[in-house]
KOLPA-451480 format. One record per residue (C-alpha): y, z, x. Coordinates in pm, 1 decimal, decimal comma. Example, Ala and Ser with C-alpha at 12.3 -4.5 7.8 and 13.67 -1.06 7.14 Angstrom:
<nodes>
+----------+----------+----------+
!       yy !       zz !       xx !
+----------+----------+----------+
!   -450,0 !    780,0 !   1230,0 !
!   -106,0 !    714,0 !   1367,0 !
+----------+----------+----------+
</nodes>
This chain:
<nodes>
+----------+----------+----------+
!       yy !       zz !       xx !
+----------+----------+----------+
!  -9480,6 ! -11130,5 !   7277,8 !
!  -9179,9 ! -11042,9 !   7350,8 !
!  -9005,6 ! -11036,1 !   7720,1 !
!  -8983,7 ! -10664,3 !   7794,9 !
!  -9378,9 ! -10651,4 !   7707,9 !
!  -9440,0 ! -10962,9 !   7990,6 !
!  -9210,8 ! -10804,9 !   8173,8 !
!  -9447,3 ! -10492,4 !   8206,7 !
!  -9714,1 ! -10638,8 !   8213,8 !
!  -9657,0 ! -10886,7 !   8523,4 !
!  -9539,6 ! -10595,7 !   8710,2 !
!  -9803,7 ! -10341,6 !   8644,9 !
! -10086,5 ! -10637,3 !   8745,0 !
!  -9917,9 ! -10706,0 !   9048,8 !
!  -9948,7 ! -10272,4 !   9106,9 !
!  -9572,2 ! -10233,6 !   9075,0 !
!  -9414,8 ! -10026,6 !   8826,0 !
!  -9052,2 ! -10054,5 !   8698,3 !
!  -8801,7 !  -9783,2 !   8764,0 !
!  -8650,7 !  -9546,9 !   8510,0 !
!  -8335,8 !  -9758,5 !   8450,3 !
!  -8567,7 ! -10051,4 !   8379,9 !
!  -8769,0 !  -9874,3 !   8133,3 !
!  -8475,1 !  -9714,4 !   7937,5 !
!  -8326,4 ! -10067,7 !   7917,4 !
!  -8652,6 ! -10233,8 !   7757,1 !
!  -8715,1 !  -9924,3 !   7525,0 !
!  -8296,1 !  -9979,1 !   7449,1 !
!  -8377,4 ! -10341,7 !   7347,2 !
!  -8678,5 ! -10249,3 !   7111,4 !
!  -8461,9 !  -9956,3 !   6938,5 !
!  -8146,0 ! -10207,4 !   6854,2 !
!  -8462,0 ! -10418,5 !   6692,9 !
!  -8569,9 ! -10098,3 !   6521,7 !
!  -8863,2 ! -10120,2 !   6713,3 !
!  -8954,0 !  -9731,4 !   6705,4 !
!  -9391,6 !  -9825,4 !   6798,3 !
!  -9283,4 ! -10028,1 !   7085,3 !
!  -9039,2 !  -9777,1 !   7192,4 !
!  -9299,5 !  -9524,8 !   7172,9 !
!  -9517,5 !  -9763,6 !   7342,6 !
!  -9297,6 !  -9783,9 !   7658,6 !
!  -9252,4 !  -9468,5 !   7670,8 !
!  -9597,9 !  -9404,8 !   7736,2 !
!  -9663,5 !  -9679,8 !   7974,5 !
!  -9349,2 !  -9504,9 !   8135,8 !
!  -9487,4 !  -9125,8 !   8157,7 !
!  -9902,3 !  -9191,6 !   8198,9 !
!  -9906,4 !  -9503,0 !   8364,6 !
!  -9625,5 !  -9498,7 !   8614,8 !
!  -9558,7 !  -9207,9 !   8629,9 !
!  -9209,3 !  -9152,4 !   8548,8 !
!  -9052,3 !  -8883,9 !   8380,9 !
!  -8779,4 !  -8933,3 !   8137,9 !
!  -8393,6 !  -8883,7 !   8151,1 !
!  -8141,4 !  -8798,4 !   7955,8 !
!  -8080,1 !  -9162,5 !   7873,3 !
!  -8438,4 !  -9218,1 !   7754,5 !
!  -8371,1 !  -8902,9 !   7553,9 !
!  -8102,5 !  -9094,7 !   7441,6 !
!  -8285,6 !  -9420,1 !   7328,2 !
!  -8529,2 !  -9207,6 !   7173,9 !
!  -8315,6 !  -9027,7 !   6916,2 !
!  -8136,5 !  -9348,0 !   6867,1 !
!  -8444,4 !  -9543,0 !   6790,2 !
!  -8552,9 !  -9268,7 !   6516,6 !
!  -8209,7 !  -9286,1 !   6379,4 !
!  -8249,4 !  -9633,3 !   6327,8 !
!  -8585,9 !  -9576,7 !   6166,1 !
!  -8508,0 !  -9311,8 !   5933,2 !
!  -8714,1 !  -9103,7 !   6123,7 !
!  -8530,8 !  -8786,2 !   6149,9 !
!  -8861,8 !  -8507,8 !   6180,0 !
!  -8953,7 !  -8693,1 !   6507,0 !
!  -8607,3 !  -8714,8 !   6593,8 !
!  -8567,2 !  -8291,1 !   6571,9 !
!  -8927,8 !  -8236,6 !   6748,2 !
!  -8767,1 !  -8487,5 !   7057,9 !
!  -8496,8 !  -8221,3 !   7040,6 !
!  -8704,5 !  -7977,4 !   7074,3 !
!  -8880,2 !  -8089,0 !   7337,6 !
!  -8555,0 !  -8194,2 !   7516,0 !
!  -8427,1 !  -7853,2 !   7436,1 !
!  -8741,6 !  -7739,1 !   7620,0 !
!  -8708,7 !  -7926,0 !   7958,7 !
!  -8321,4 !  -7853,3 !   7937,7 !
!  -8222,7 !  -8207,4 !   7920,3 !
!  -7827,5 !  -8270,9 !   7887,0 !
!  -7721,0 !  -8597,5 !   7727,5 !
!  -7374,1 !  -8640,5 !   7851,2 !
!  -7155,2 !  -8773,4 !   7638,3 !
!  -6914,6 !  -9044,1 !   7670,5 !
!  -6577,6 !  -8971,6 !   7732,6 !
!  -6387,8 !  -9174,7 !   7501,1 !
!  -5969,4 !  -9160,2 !   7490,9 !
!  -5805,6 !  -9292,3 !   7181,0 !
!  -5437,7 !  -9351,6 !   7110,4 !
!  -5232,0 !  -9114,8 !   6934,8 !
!  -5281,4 !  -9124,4 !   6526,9 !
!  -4995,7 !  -9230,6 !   6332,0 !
+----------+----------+----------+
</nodes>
C-alpha cells in the first residue's frame, strides 16, 4: 500500500479529512507513477467523501495523469467539464534567455 493511501486512510478514521493542497499532492504522486485508477480514486475520496471541490491544480494533475496514460478522450471530457465550471489553469510564467 502505498503512503498517500495510509495517509488517507489514518486521517479519514480519525474523522479528519485532508485539505485540497494535500489531495492534489497525493493524486500528483500517483500521476508521475502513471497511476491514472488511483488518481481517479483520490479524486473521489476528495469530492464524495470530504467534500472538497477541485482546483485548477487538480485540473491540472488530472490532464497530466491522462497524458501520461495515453488517455486523451478522458483527458478532452475533463476539459469539458473544466470548461463547464470555468476553471483557469494558470500557467507558469517562464523567462528564457535570448536565442542565439
Amino acid at each position: 500500500m502505498c503512503v498517500c493511501n495510509v495517509c488517507v486512510c489514518v486521517c479519514v478514521s480519525q474523522g479528519v479529512y485532508p485539505d485540497v493542497s494535500v489531495f492534489n499532492r497525493m493524486m500528483d504522486t500517483y500521476a508521475n507513477e502513471r497511476r491514472l485508477g488511483d488518481v481517479v480514486s483520490l479524486l473521489t475520496d476528495m469530492t464524495q467523501r470530504a467534500k472538497l471541490q477541485p482546483n485548477g491544480n487538480t485540473y491540472r494533475i488530472l490532464l497530466q495523469a491522462c497524458q501520461r496514460t495515453d488517455q486523451a478522450a478522458l483527458a478532452f471530457d475533463i476539459f469539458a467539464v473544466m470548461k463547464l465550471n470555468r476553471v483557469i489553469i494558470h500557467n507558469e510564467v517562464r523567462t528564457h534567455g535570448p536565442c542565439i
